[in-house]
N, C-alpha and C positions, 0 to 999 in steps of 0.2 A: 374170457378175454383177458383174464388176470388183472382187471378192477379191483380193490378194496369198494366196498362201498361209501366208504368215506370220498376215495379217489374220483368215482362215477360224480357223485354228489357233487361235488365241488369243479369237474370238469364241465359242469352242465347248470350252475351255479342252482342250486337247490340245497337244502339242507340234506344232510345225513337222517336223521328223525324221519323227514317225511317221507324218503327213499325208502328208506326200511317199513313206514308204513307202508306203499306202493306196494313193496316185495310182499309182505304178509299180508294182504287185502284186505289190510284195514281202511283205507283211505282209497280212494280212486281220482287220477290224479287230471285235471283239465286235459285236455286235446293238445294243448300246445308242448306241454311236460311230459305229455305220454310221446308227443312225435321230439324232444327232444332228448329222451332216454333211447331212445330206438335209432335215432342218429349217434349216439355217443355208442352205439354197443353194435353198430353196422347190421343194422338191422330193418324191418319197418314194422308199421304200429302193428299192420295185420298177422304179424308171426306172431306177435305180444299178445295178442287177445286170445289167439288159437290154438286151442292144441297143437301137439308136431302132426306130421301130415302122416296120414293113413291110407296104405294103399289099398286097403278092402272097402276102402270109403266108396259108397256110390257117386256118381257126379251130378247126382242131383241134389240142393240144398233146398231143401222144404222152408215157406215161410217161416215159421216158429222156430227152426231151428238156425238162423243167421246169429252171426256174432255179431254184435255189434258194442259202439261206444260212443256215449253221450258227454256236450260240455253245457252242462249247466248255467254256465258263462255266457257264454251264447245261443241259448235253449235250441240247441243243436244235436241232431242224434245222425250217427252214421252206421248203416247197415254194412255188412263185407256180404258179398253177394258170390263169394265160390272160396271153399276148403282151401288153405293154406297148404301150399307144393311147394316146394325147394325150384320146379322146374318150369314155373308157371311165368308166361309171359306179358301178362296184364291183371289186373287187378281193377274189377269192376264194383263199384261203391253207389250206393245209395242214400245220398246226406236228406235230409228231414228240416228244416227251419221250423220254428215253432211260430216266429214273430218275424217282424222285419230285423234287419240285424244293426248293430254298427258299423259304421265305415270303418274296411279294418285298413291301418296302414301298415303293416306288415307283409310283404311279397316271399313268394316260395321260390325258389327256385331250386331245379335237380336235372338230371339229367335224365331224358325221355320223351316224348306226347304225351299230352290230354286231348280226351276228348272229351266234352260235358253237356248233357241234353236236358231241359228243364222240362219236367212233365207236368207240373202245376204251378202255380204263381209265379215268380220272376227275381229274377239276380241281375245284380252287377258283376261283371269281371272286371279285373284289372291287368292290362297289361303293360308292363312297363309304365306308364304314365297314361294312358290311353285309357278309356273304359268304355264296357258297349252294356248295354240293357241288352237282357233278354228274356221273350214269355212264353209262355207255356207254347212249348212246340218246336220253340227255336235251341238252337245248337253251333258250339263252337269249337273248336279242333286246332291245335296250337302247340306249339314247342314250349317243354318245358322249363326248357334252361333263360326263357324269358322270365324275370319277375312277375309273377301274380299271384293272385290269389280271385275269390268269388265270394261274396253274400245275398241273403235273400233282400231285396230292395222293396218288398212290396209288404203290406199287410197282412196276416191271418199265414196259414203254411205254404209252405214253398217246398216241392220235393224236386231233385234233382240227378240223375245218374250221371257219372263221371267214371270214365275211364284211363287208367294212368299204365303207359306200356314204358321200360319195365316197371314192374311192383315198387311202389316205394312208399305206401302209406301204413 
């Protein structure tokens, strides 16, 4: 995209140092630095973690073999649940809570739906100013271009699927 890596770095206020670590794997960078390098370069996180896409690939993704990426931060892991496509129209994820989380006060917003189904313990959403509890079982479905965001609200792990149409994580 004709970046410097000094230019990226600074467009995305992170140092140069630690960028160049990211690039060479030295360092792995929290969730929010990986989604905001992948904003800075029009992109999403799931291109960045995956190889280019393969079209001899089967379409099945075996458990062991998911990509995924962890924030330490918020003893958080997130599964990518289907091979990285140029032509792919959602992007299906499987986030992991370790613990209850922090309230996060930072909202997403992008252009698309979510839809998000918690299969064990329980989360917050946030919508716009609003928030709804949800547990194991329940499910919510919403525009994206609302502010939100989701954490785990309860005790012990929390997993949850989430689906984002188009791709943008």
């Amino acid at each position: 995209m004709g970046f410097t890596l000094r230019g990226l770095a600074n467009n995305i206020s992170i140092s140069p140092s630690f960028l160049s670590q990211v690039e060479s794997g030295k360092v792995s960078p929290s969730l929010s630095s990986l989604t905001m390098i992948a904003d800075a370069l029009n992109t999403t996180v799931g291109a960045l973690v995956d190889e280019k896409s393969n079209q001899d690939r089967t379409l099945v993704v075996r458990k062991e073999e998911r990509k995924s990426i962890s924030d330490e931060n918020d003893d958080l892991k997130i599964d990518f649940l289907g091979y990285f496509h140029p032509d792919r129209l959602m992007e299906p994820l499987i986030f992991t809570f370790m613990k209850k989380s922090k309230l996060h006060k930072h909202r997403y917003r992008h252009f698309g739906q979510e839809f998000v189904l918690v299969l064990e313990g329980c989360i917050e959403v946030a919508l716009k100013e609003k928030r709804y509890t949800l547990h194991s079982g329940d499910s919510i479905y919403f525009n994206s271009g609302v502010p939100h965001a989701f954490w785990s609200a309860c005790d012990g792990e929390t997993t949850v699927i989430s689906v984002n149409s188009p791709p943008n994580f």
